[in-house]
N, C-alpha and C positions, 0 to 999 in steps of 0.2 A: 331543367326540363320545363318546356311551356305547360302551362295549364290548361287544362279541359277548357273547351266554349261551352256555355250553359249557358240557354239549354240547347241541348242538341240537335244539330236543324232539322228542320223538318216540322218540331216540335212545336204543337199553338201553346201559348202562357193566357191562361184563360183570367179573365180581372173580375173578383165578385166584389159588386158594389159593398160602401158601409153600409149599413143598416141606420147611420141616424138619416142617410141620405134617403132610403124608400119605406122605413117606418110612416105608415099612415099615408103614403100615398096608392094605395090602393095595387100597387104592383105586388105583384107574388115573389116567396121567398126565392130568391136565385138559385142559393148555395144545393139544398139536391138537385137538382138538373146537372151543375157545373163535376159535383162530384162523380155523380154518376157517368163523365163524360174521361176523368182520369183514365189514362191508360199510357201506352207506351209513345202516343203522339198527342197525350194533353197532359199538360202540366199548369198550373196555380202561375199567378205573374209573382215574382220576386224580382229586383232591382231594377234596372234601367229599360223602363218601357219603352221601344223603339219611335211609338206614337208621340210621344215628347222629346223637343230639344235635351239636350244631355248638360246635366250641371258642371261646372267646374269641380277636378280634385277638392278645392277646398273656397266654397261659394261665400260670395259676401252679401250684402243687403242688395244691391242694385243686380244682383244678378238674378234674384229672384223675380224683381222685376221686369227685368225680360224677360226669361225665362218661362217662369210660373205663375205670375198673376192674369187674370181673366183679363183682355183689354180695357173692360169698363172699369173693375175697380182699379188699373193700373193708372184711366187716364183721373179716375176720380182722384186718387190721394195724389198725386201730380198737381192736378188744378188746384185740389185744397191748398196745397202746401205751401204753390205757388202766387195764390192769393192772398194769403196769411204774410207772405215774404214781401210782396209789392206796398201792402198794407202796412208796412214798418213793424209789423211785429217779433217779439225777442223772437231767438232762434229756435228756446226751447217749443215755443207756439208753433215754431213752422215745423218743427222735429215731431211732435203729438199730431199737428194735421197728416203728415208725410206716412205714419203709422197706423191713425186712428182705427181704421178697415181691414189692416193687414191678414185678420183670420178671414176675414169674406173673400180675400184676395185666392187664398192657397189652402185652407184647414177647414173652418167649419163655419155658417152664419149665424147662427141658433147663437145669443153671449157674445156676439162676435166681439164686445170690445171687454169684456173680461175674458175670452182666451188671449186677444191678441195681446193684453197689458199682461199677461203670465207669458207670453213666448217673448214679450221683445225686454223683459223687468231685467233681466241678468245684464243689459246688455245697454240699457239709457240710464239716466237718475230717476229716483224712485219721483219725483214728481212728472215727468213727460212719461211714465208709465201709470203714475195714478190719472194722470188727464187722459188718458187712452179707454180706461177702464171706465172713467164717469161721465165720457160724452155720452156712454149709451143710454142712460136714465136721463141723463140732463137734457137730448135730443124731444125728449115728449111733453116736456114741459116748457112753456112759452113765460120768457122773461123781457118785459119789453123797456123796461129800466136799462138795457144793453144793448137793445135792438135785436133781443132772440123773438120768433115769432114761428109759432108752431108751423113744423112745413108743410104745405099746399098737398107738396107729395104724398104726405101719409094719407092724408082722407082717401086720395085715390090704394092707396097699397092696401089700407087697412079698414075702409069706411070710418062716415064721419060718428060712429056707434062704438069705438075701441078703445076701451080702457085699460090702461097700461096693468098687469098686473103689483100687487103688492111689494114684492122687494124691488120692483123698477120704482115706485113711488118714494119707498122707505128710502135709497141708497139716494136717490135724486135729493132729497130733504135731507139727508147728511151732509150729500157733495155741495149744496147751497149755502154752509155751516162753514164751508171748510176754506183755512188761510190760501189752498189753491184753485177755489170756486171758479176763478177766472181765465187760468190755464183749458180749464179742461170747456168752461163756455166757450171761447173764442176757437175751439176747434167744432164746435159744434154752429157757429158762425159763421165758419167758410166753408161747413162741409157744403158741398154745392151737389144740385140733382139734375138729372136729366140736363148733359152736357154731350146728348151722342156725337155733334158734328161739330164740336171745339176740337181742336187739335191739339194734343196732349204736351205739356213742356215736355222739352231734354230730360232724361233723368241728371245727366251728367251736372246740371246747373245747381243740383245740392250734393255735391263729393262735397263739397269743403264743411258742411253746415254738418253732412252724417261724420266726417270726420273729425269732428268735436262735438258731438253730443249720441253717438254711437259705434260703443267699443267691438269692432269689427277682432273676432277673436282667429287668433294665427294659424288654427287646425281649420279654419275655415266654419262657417253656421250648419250645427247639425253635429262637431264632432269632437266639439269640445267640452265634451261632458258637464254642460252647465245642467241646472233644475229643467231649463225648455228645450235641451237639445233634441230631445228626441220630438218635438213639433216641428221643426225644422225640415228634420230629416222627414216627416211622413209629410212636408210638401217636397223635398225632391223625389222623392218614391213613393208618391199618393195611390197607388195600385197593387202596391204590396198586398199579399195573400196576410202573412203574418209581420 
């Protein structure tokens, strides 16, 4: 016997934003309005949003990049990767630039590069995930012994008045301590800004590089019950009600 379509047509699948996305921007709570709107022709969005392309039965790394990442950050980790790669650096280097943004890509920006070093940790060596995690502290401090030099960008993002807070300092002064200091600078190195009219590499030109430094799991990203799977899954179904 086929299975019901859900939900059944007619039906609007209403999408209430997160909350860490309209916390403090001055927008009103969404969620009474939305509830109040349930009825026999409004239902909560759950699964495959028709507004977004549809993932693969069982999605791998590059499919979220077509897929699900925002075009900027897509063409960003792209260029990093790709600059890091020209620039003869090991693989692991071009594997950490290839990632470094992945939460800004599909999840969340707030930590972006401490979520994104817990979604992709199951899944690279624990050093191309500790250099994912400590680009983002080590990005605000300027090391010109390596040619790091605070970025131009920020004064504009942040004013030239913005001090990093406290564990962004603390973790940077560790990560400067530490035997993979260098990993995680050199993706802070090619992270490159304000590239809108570059044209993004192939993804296709790193299969072989994700194919030896990430473990692309057989149920496919999202459902193979590792520690991050379920980050995965809430960038294939970032609309989910629950």
């Amino acid at each position: 016997m086929c299975e019901p379509e859900w939900p059944q047509p007619g039906r609007e699948r209403m999408i209430v934003p997160a909350p860490v996305g309209w916390y403090g921007t001055g927008m009103a709570d969404p969620e009474p309005a939305l509830f109040g709107k349930l009825d026999a022709g409004h239902v909560m969005m759950m699964g495959d949003n028709p507004a977004l392309p549809r993932m693969p039965a069982a999605p791998k790394l590059l499919d979220f990049f077509r897929l699900r990442f925002s075009d900027l950050t897509g063409r960003h980790l792209l260029t990093s990767a790709a600059r890091a790669l020209a620039a003869g650096q090991h693989e692991k280097v071009v594997m950490a630039c290839l990632l470094h943004d992945i939460s800004n890509g599909c999840l969340v920006r707030t930590d972006h590069g401490y979520w994104g070093a817990q979604m992709i940790a199951p899944y690279v060596s624990e050093e191309i995930a500790w250099a994912v995690r400590y680009h983002q502290p080590l990005r605000y401090f300027a090391d010109e012994a390596v040619g790091y030099a605070y970025p131009e960008s920020y004064l504009r993002f942040f004013g030239a008045d913005y001090v990093p807070p406290d564990y962004i300092r603390q973790d940077a002064d560790m990560a400067k301590a530490h035997p993979w200091y260098m990993t995680s600078r050199l993706v802070t190195i090619y992270d490159t800004y304000f590239f809108d009219e570059m044209e993004a590499p192939d993804p296709e030109m790193f299969t072989d590089i994700i194919g030896r430094h990430f473990k692309e799991p057989e149920q496919g990203l999202g459902f193979d019950s590792s520690p991050s799977a379920h980050m995965w899954r809430s960038a294939i179904w970032p609309n989910n009600f629950l």
